[in-house]
N, C-alpha and C positions, 0 to 999 in steps of 0.2 A: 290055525286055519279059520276060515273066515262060517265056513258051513261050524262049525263047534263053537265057534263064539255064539252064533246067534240061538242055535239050537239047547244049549247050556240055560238061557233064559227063558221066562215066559216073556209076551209080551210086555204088559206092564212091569216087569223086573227089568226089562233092557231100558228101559224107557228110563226107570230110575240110575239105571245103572252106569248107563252111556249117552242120558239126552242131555245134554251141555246146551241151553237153550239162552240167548242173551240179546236182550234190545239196546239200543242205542240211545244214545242221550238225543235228545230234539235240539239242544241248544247250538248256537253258531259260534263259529271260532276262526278267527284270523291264522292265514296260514303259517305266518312268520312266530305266533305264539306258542312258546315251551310247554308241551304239557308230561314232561318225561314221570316227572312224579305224582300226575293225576289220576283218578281210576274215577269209575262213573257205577251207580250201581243199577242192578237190575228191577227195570220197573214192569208193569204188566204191560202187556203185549196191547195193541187197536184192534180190534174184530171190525171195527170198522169200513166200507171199501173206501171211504174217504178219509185219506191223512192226509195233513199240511204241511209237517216237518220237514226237516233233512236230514233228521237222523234216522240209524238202521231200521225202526220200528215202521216207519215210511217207508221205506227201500225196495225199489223193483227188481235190484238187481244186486250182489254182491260177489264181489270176488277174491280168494285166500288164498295169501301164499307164508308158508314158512320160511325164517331167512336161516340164517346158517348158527344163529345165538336159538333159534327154539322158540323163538318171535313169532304170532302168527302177525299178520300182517292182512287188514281185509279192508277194500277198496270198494265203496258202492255207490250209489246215483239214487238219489232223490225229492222228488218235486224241481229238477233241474238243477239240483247242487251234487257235487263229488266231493266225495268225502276220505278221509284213512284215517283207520284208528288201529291201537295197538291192541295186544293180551298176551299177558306173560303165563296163563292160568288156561290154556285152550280153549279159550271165549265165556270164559266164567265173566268176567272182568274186561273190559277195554276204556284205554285211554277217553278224554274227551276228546272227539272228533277231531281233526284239520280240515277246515275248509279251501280244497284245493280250487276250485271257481264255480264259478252263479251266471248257469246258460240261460234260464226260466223252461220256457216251452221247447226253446230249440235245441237241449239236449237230447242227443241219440238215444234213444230209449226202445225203440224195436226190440221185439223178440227176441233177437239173436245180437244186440249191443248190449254190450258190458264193458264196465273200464278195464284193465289190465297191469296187474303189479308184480313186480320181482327185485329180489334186494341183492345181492350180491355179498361176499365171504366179508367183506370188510362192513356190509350195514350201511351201505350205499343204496336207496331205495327208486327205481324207476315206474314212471304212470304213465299210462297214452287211454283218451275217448277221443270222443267222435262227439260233433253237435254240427246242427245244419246250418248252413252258411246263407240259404234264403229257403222258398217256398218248393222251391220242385225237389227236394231231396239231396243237394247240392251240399257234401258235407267237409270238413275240415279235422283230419287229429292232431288233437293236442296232447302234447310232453308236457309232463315237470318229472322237477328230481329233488331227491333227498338225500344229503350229506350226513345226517343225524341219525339215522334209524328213523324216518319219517314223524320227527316230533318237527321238523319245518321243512318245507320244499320251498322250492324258485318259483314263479311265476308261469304259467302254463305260455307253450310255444309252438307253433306250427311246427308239425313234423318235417314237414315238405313244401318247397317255393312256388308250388304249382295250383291255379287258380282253379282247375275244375273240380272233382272230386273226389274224397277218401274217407272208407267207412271200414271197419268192423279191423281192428287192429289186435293182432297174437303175437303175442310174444314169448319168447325162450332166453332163457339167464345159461351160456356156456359155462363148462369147469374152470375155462380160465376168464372167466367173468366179463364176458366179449356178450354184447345181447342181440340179438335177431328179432328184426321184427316184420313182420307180413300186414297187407293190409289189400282191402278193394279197392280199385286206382280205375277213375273214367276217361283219365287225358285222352286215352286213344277213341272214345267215342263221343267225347266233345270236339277232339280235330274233327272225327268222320261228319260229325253234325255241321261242323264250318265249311266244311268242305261239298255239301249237301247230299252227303249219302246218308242213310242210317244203318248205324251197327249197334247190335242187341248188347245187353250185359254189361262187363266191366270186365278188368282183369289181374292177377295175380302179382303184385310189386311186392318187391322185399329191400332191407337193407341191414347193416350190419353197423355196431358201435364199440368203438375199443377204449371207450372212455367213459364207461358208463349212463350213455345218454345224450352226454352232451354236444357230440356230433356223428353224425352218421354218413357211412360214405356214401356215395350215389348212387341213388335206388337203379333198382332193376326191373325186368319181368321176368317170373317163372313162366307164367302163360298169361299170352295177349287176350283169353277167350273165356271167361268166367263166369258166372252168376254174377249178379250185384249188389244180392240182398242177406247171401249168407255166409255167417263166420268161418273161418279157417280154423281147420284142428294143427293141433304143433307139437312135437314130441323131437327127442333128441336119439341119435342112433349113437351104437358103443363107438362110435371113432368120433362123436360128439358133434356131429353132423345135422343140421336141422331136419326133422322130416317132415311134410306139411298133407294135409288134405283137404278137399273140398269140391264145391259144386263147380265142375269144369261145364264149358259148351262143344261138346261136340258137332261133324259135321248133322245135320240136319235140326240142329233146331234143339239135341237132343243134351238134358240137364243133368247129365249123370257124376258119379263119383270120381274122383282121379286122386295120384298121391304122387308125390314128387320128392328129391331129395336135394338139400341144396348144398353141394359141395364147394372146398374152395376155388373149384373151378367152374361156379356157378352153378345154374339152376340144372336138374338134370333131366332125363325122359320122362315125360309125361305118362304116367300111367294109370289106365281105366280099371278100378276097384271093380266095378262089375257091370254087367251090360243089361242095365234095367230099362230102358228104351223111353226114358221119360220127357217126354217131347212137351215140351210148355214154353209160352212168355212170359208166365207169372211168376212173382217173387215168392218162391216158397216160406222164406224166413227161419230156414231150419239146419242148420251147416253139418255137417259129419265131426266124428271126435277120432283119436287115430293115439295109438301107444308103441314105442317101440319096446322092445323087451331088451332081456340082456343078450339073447343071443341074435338079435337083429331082428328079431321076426317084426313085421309091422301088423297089428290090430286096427280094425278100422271098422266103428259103428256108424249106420247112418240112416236116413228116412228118404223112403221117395214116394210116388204115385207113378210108375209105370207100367207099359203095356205088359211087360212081363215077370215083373214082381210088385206089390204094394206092399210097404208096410215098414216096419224099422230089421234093421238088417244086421249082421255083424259077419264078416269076413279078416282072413289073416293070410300074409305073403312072408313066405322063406328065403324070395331072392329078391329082395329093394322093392317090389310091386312089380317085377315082371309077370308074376301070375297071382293071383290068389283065391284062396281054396273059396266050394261052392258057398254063398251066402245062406245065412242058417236065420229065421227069424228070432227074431227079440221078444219075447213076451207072448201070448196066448193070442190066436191069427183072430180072433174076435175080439179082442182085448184094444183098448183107446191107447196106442203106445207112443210117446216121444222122449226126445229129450235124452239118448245113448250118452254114455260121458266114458273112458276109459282110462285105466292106470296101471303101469308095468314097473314092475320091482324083480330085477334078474330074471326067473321064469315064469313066477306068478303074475296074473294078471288081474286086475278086478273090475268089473264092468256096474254102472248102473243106470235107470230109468224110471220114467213116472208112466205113469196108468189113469186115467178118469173114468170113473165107472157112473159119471153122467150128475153125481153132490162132491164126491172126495177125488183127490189126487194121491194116490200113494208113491210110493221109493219101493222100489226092488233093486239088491244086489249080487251077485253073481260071480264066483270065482274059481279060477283055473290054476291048479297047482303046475300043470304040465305044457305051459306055453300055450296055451288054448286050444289044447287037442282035447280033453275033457274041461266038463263046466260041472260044478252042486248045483243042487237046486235051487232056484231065487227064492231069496228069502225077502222077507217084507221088514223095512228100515222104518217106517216113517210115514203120517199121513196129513193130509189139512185139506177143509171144508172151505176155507180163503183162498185168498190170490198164493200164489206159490211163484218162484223161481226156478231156475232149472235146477236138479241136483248136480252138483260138480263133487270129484277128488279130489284129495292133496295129501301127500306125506309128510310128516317128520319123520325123518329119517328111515325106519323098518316099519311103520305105523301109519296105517293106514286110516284116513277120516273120509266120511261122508259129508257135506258140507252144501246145508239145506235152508234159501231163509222163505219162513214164510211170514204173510200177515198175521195169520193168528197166533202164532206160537215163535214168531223174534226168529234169528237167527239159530241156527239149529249145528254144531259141530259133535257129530257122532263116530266114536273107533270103529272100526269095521275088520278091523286084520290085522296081520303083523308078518311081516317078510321071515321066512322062516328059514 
């Protein structure tokens, strides 16, 4: 259990015990270049706010997946380059970098963009970002793939033939290795603009690939009526079904949660996670995280400023999001909270988050043995005095990590659980 792992150490003993801390090589590398038997080692970290690099120890953002070999697999952005690199060793070690492409300034880098990788059973490895297309926010995602276990990919590709705009791209890898991916889509408020109306936001498109990437069939909409600035949460239900959440627009103006399921009979009922009444035109830059368990239940963490809740939230649904249970706060109601990330393994669930207490950012984690009817108490993961990223999940297999990168302390891969 994740409350006895943490408990079992003192602070500093977990630190030694489970900080798996590793920076990135600075140096550039051609995509098409073999690095299957390189390894890079660990140097100190920048304290610095100004890095120049592009590799991890620069990195605004990163993001981990495991493939089906035990491969982590971690995909970041920075000074305007995307990068993947490997580790056979849970980030003791990684490859030298791949330089997937070189945007400069006009990589998507907002709060809430990060690239997106997943590899499929065969070591088949799939990327999608976002970089802006001109000056007003007008953005473009791009694909490549990897045939190799990502020691070379193909040349990055529009995902989509359409000229206006697409940001914040999620993705989900199926059991039978079909991938889904979601994205914020403006064509319908670049027509409304041609056509001289204005319509708010953006909206909810998705598509599906049974090739691994390489082609995708023709997008859809879940919902016409969206935010425009925040990520999409993605989790997969037991009939392997995409489940999605995020900042819908309801009627009045008003920015609140929704979740959807996207079956093969497409997108389904749109439904409101909870009715926080947050009425705004600003881009909050902070998307909801959403897990489904093994017995379907949906988890859904997320942050708002409304008339009648503020602050970060976590709610769960027993029937697809027809209802879900009352919103319970996240962290200490005086307490600087963002950044919910969520992860479900059969009933257990594990939730985390950061805190700024005005110098430091810390990590709290939190977990439910019983489908998130009870919660332990948060326990403190992790802290930095620098820039930080948001904490994210990921398993190998029953194994739970925490997955932290900051500037001062490199990339950070902590155990945190184990499916029991």
């Amino acid at each position: 259990m994740m409350s006895k792992l943490f408990t079992s150490f003192s602070r500093p003993l977990l630190l030694t015990a489970l900080f798996l801390s590793v920076l990135g090589a600075a140096g550039r590398t051609q995509a098409q270049m073999d690095h299957a038997s390189q390894t890079m080692n660990i140097t100190p970290a920048k304290t610095s706010s100004v890095c120049h690099g592009s590799g991890l120890d620069c990195a605004n953002a990163a993001s981990p997946f495991f493939g089906a070999d035990g491969q982590l697999l971690l995909a970041w952005t920075a000074n305007g380059v995307v990068s993947v690199a490997q580790s056979s060793d849970l980030g003791k070690t990684f490859s030298i970098p791949v330089k997937i492409a070189e945007h400069g300034q006009s990589l998507d880098v907002g709060s809430d963009a990060r690239p997106q990788i997943v590899s499929d059973k065969q070591g088949k490895v799939f990327l999608a970002y976002a970089f802006f297309k001109d000056s007003h926010w007008n953005a473009q995602i791009n694909t490549a793939r990897s045939m190799d276990g990502g020691n070379t990919f193909t040349a990055p590709v529009s995902l989509v033939q359409d000229a206006s705009s697409q940001r914040f791209p999620s993705i989900l890898i199926r059991p039978d290795d079909s991938i889904f991916i979601s994205w914020i889509d403006k064509r319908l408020v670049a027509a409304s603009k041609q056509g001289g109306t204005k319509r708010l936001g953006g909206s909810i498109a998705y598509a599906f690939s049974n090739d691994g990437g390489k082609t995708f069939q023709a997008e859809q909409f879940a919902n016409e009526n969206s935010c425009e600035c925040c990520r999409i949460g993605g989790s997969l239900d037991p009939q392997a079904q995409p489940v999605i959440a995020y900042r819908a627009i309801f009627s009045g103006g008003i920015r609140d949660q929704a979740s959807q399921v996207i079956s093969t009979k497409g997108a389904q009922a749109i439904r409101r996670v909870a009715d926080d009444n947050w009425k705004t035109d600003a881009c909050p830059h902070h998307g909801p995280s959403i897990a489904v368990s093994g017995t379907g239940k949906f988890h859904v963490a997320w942050y708002t400023q409304g008339s009648k809740r503020s602050g970060v939230f976590y709610a769960n649904s027993s029937n697809q999001g027809l209802s879900y249970s009352k919103p319970s706060r996240i962290g200490a109601e005086s307490a600087n909270v963002s950044r919910p990330y969520l992860l479900a393994l059969g009933q257990q669930v594990w939730m985390t988050w950061k805190e700024f207490d005005g110098s430091r950012s810390m990590v709290y984690i939190k977990h439910s043995e019983d489908d998130g009817k009870t919660w332990s108490d948060p326990q403190w993961a992790s802290q930095t005095s620098s820039y930080s990223d948001h904490p994210l999940l990921v398993n190998q297999g029953n194994t739970v990590f925490l997955s932290w990168l900051t500037r001062q302390d490199g990339y950070q891969l902590i155990q945190i659980g184990q499916r029991q």
